[in-house]
BALOBA-1460 file (C-alpha; in Angstrom, 3 decimals):
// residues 244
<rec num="1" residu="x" x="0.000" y="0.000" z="0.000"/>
<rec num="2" residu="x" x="1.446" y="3.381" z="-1.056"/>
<rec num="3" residu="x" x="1.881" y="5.926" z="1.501"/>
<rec num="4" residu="x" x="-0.619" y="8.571" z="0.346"/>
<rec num="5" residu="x" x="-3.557" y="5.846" z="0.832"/>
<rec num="6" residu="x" x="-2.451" y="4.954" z="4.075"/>
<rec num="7" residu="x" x="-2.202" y="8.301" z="5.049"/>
<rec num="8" residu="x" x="-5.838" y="8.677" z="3.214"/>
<rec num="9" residu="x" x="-7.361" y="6.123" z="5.111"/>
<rec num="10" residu="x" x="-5.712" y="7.060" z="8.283"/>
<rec num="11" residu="x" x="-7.583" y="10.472" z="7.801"/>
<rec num="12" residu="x" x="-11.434" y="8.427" z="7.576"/>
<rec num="13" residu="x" x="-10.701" y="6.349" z="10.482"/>
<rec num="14" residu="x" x="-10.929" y="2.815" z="8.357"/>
<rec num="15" residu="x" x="-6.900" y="2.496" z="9.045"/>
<rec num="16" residu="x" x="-5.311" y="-0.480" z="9.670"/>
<rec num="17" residu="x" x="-7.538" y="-2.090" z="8.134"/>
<rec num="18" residu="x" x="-5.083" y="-3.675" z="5.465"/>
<rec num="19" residu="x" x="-2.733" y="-6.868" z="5.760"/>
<rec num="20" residu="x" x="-0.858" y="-9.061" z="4.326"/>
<rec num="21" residu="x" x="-2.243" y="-12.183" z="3.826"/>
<rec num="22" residu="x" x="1.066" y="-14.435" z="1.971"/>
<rec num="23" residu="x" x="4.768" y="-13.928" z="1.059"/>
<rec num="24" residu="x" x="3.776" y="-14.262" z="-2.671"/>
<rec num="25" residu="x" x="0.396" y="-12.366" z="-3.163"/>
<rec num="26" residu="x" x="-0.716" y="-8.548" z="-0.900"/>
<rec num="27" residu="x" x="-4.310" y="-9.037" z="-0.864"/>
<rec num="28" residu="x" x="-6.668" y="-6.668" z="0.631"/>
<rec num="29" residu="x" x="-8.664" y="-7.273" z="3.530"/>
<rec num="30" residu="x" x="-11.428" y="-5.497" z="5.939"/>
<rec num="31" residu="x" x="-10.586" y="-6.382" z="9.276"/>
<rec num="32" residu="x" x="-14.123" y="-7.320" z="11.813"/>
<rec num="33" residu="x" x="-13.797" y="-4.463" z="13.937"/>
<rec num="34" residu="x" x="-12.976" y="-2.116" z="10.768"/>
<rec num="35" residu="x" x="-16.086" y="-4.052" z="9.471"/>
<rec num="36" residu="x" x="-18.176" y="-3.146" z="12.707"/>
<rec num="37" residu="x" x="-17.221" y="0.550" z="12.025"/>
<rec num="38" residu="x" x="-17.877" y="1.193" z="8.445"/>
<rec num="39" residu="x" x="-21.554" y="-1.065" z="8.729"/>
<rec num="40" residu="x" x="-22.102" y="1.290" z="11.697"/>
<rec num="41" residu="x" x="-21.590" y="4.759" z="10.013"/>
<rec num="42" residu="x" x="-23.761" y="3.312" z="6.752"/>
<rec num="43" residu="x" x="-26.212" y="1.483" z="7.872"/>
<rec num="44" residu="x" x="-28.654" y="2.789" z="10.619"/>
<rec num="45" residu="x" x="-30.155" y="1.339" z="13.854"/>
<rec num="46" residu="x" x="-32.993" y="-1.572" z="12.652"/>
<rec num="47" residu="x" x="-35.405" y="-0.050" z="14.960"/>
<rec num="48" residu="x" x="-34.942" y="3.085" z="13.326"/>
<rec num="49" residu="x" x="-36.400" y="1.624" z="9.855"/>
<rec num="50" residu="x" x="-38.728" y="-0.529" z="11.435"/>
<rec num="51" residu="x" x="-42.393" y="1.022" z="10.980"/>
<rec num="52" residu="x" x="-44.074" y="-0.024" z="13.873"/>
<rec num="53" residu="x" x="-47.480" y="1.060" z="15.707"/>
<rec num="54" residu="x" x="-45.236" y="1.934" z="18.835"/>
<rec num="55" residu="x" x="-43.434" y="4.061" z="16.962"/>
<rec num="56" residu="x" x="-46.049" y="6.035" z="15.561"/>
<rec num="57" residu="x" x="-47.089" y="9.496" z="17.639"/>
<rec num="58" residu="x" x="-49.899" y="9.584" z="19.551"/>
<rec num="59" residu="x" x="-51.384" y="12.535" z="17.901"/>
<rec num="60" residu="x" x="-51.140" y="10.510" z="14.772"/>
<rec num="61" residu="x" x="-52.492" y="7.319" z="15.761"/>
<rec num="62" residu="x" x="-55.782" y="5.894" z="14.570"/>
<rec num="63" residu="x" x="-58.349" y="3.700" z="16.764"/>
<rec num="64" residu="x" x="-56.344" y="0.569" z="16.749"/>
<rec num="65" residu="x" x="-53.259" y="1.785" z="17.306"/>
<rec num="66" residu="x" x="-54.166" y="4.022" z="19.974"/>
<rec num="67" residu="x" x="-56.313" y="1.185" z="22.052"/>
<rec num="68" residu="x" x="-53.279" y="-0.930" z="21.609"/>
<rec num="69" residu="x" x="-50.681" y="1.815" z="23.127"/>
<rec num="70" residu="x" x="-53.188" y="2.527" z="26.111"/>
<rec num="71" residu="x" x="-53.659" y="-1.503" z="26.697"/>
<rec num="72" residu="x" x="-49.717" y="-1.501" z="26.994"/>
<rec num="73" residu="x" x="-49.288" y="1.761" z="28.282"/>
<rec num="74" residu="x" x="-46.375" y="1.521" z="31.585"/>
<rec num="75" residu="x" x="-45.737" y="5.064" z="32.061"/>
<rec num="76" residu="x" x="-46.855" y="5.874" z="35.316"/>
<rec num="77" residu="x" x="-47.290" y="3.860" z="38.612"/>
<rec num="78" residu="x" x="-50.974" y="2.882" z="38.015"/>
<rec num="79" residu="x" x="-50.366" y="0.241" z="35.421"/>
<rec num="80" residu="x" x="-48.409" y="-2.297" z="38.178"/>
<rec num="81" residu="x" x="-51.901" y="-2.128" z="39.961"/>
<rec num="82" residu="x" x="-54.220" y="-2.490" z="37.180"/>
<rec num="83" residu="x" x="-56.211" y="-4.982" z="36.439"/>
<rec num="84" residu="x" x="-57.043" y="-4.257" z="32.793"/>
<rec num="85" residu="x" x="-57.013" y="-0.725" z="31.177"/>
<rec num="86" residu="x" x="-59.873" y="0.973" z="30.726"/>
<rec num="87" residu="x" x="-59.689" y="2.743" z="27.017"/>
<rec num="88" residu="x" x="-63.508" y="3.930" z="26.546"/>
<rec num="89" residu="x" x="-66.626" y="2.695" z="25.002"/>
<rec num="90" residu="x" x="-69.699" y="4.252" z="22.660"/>
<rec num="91" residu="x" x="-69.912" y="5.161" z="19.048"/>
<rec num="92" residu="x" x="-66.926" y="6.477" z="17.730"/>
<rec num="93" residu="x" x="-68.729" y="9.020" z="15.662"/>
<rec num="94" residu="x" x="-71.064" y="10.488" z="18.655"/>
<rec num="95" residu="x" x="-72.367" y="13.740" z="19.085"/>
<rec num="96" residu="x" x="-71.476" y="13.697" z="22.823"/>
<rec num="97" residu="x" x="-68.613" y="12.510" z="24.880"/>
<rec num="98" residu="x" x="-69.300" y="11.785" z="28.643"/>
<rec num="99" residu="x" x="-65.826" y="12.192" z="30.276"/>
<rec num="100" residu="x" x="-65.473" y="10.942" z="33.889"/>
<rec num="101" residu="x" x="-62.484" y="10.183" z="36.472"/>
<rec num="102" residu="x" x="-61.016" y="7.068" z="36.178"/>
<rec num="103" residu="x" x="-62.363" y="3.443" z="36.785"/>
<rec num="104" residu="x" x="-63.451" y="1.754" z="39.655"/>
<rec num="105" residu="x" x="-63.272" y="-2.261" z="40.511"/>
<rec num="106" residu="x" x="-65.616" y="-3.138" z="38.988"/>
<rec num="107" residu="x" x="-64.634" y="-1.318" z="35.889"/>
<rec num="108" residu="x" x="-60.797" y="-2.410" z="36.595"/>
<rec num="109" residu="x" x="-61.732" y="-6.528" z="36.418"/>
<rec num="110" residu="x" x="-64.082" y="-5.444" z="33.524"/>
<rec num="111" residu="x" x="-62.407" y="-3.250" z="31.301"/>
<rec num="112" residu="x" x="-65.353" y="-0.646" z="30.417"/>
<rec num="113" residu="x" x="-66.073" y="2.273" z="32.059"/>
<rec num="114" residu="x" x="-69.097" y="3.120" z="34.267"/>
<rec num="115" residu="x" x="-70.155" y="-0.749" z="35.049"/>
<rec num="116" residu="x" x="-71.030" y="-0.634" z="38.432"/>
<rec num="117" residu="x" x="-73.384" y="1.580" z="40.576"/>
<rec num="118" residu="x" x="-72.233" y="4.697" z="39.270"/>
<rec num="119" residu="x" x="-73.122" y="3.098" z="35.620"/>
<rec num="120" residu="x" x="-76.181" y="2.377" z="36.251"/>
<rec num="121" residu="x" x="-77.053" y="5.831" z="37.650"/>
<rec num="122" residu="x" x="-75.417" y="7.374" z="34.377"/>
<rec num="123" residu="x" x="-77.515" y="5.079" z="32.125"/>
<rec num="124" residu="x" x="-80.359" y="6.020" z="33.848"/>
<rec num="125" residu="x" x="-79.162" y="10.148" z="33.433"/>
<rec num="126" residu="x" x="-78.817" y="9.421" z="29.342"/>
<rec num="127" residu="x" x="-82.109" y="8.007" z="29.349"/>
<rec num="128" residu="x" x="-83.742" y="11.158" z="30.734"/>
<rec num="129" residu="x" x="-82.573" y="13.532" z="28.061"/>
<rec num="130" residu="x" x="-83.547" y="10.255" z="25.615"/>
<rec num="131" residu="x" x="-80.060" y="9.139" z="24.863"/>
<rec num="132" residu="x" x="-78.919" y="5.690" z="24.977"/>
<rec num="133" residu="x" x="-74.783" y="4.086" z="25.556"/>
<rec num="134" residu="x" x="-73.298" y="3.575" z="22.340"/>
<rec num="135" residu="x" x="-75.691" y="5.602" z="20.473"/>
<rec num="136" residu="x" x="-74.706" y="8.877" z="19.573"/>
<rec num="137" residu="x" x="-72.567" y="8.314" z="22.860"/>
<rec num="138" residu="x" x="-68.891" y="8.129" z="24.036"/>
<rec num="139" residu="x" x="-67.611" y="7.433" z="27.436"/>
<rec num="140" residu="x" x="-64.568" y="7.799" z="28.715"/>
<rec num="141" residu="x" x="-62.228" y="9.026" z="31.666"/>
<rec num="142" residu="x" x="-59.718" y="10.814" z="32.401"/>
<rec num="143" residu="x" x="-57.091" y="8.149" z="33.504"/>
<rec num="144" residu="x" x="-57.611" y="4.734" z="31.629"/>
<rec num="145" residu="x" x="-56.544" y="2.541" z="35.089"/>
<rec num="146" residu="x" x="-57.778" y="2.431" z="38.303"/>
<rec num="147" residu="x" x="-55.946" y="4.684" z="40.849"/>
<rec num="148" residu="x" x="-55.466" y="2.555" z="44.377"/>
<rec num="149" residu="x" x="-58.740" y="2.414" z="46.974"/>
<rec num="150" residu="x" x="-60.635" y="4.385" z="43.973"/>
<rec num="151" residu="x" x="-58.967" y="7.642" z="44.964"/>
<rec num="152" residu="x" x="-58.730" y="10.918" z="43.043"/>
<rec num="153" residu="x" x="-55.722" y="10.253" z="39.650"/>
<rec num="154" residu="x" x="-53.268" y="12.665" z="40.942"/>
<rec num="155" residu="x" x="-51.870" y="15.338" z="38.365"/>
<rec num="156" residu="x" x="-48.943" y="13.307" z="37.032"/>
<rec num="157" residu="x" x="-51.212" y="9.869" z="36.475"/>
<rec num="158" residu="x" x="-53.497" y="12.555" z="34.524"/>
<rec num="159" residu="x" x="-50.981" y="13.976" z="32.720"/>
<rec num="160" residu="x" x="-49.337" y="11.006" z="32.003"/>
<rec num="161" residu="x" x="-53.090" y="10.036" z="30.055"/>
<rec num="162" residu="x" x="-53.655" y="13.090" z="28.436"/>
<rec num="163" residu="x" x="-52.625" y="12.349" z="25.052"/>
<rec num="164" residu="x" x="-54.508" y="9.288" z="25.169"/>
<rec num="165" residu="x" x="-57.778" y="11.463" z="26.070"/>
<rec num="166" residu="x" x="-56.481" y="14.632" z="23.823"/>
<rec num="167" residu="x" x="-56.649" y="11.841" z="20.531"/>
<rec num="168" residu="x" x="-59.598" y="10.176" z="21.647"/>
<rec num="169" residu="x" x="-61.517" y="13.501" z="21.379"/>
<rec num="170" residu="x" x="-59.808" y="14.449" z="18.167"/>
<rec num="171" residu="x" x="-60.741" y="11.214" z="16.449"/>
<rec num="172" residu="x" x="-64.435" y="11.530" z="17.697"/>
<rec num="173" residu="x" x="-64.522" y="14.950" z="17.032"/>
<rec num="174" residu="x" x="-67.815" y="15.375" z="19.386"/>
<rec num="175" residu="x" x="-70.065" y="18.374" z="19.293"/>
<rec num="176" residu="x" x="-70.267" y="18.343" z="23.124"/>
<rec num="177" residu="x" x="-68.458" y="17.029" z="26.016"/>
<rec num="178" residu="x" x="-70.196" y="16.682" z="29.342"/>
<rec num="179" residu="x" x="-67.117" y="16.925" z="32.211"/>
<rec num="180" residu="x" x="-68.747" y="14.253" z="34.946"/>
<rec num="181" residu="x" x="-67.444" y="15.711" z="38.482"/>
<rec num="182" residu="x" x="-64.199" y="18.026" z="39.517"/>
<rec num="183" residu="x" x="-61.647" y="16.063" z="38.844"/>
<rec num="184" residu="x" x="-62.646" y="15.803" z="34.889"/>
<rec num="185" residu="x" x="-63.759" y="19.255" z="34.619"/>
<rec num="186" residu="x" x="-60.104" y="20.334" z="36.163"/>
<rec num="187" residu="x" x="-58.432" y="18.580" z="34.005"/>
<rec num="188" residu="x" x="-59.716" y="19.498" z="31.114"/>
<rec num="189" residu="x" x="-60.451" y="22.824" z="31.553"/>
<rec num="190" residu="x" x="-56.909" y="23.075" z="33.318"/>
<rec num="191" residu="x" x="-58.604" y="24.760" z="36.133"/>
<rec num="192" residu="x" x="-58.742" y="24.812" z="39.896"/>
<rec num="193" residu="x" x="-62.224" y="26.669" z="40.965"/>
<rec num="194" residu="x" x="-64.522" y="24.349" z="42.391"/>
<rec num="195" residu="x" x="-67.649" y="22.618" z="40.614"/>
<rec num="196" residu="x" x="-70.480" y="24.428" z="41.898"/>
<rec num="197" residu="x" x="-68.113" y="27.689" z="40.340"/>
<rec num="198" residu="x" x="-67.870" y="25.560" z="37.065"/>
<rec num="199" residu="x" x="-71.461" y="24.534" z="36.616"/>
<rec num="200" residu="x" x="-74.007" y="26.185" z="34.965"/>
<rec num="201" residu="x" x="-72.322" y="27.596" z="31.864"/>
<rec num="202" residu="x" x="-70.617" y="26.765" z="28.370"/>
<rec num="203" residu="x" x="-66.954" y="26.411" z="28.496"/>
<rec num="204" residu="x" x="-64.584" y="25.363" z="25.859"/>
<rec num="205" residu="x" x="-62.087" y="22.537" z="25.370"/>
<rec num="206" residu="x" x="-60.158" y="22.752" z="22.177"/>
<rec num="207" residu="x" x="-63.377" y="24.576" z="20.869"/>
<rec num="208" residu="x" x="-65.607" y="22.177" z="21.058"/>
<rec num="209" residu="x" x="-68.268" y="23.345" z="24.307"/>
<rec num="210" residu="x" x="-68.068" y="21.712" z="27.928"/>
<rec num="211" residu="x" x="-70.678" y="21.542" z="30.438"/>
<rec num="212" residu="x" x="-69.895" y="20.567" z="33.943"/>
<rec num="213" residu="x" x="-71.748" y="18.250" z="36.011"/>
<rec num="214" residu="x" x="-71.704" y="16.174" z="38.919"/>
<rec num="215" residu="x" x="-70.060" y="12.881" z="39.310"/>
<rec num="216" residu="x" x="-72.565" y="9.687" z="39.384"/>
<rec num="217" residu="x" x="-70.429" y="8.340" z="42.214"/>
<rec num="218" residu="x" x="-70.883" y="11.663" z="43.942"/>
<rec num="219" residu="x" x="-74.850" y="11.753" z="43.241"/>
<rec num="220" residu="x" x="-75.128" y="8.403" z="45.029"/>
<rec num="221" residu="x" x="-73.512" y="9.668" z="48.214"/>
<rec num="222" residu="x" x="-75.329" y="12.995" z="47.918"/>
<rec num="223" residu="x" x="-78.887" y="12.817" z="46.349"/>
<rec num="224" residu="x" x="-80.432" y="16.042" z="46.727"/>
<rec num="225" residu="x" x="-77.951" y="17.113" z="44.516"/>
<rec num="226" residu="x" x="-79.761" y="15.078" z="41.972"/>
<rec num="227" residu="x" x="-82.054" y="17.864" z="41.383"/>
<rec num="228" residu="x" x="-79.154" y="20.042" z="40.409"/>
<rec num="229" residu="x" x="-77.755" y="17.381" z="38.289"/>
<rec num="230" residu="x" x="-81.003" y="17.276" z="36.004"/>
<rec num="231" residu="x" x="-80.695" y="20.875" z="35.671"/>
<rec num="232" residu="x" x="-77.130" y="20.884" z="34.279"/>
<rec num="233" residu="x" x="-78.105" y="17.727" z="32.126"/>
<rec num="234" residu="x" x="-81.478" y="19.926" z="30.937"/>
<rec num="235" residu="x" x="-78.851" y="22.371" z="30.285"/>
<rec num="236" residu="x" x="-76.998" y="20.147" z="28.039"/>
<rec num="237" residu="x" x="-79.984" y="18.954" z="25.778"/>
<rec num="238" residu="x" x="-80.347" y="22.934" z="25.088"/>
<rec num="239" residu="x" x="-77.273" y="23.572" z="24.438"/>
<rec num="240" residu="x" x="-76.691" y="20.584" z="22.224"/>
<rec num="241" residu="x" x="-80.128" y="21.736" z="20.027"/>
<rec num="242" residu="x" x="-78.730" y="24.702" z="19.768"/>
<rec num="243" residu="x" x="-75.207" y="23.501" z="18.054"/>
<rec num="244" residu="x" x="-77.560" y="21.565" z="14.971"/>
């Protein structure tokens, strides 16, 4: 090998890289670790190529891919106490979108939302302003696993869900969402004043109008509230004629 191609080679970091192989014959060879180099700076990392639903942004995903990143979702402390995730349920095409907490038990060893008690007492709201679950309907929360002893998601675990939530509302694209208790309306209004503050008129989320109401849970602890409920729900038919 001439000395300018050494010194060439030298300069691209591929040197030694040459030896000789017999007395009679200087053939050229790569050594492996010269080998490992050059494949290195060509070539890049598989996962980089590989085109994968993981890979793919939330904000991009469509229905399947996003209930398959929520049922493997790790990212916060929640999912080593889970049971199953709870992603949502309802037409994917509805007019409203009923947004609660997070689940319960019996919505944790189930995997829909608003099974149990609570449920039941929301079914039983729809069906007084004539709507029905699944029809023209969407339910979801704002954390998709139980927290511990069914208390409050703290900011992080909602946080942590919020792109979840943020895509599920894009992709239904709703004309109304219906914030069920505090801790929804909070978070998605990103405010702190309490619900009887929050109650009672139109807010916005993303542009799309928010009405506050009470929590079914809560109504079943506290039901002369009830009466207040229907009002806000009242106020939800009328607001939702008013948007056709």
């Amino acid at each position: 090998m001439n000395k300018r191609r050494k010194q060439l080679l030298r300069e691209l970091g591929l040197s030694p890289i040459w030896h000789l192989k017999s007395d009679t014959s200087e053939q050229n060879e790569i050594s492996a670790s010269s080998l490992t180099e050059i494949k290195g700076s060509i070539l890049p990392p598989a996962d980089v190529t590989k085109d994968t639903q993981d890979s793919q942004p939330i904000h991009l995903m469509n229905w399947d891919q996003l209930k398959s990143a929520v049922s493997g979702c790790m990212s916060c402390p929640l999912s080593q106490t889970r049971t199953h995730t709870v992603f949502g349920v309802g037409d994917e095409n509805a007019n409203w979108l009923f947004v609660g907490e997070g689940p319960g038990a019996r919505e944790d060893a189930i995997g829909e939302p608003f099974v149990g008690q609570a449920g039941k007492l929301l079914d039983q709201m729809l069906a007084a302003i004539r709507l029905k679950r699944g029809d023209q309907v969407y339910i979801t929360n704002i954390v998709k696993c139980r927290p511990p002893n069914n208390r409050n998601p703290s900011s992080g675990e909602a946080r942590q869900c919020e792109p979840y939530l943020t895509r599920q509302i894009e992709l239904i694209n709703p004309k109304l969402i219906v914030a069920l208790g505090k801790v929804a309306a909070q978070n998605l209004l990103g405010s702190e004043d309490s619900i009887s503050n929050l109650r009672g008129k139109i807010h916005h989320y993303s542009g799309i109008p928010l009405i506050v109401t009470y929590h079914p849970a809560y109504l079943l602890r506290a039901l002369p509230e009830k009466a207040k409920a229907w009002k806000d729900l009242c106020f939800a038919q009328s607001t939702m004629q008013s948007l056709r």
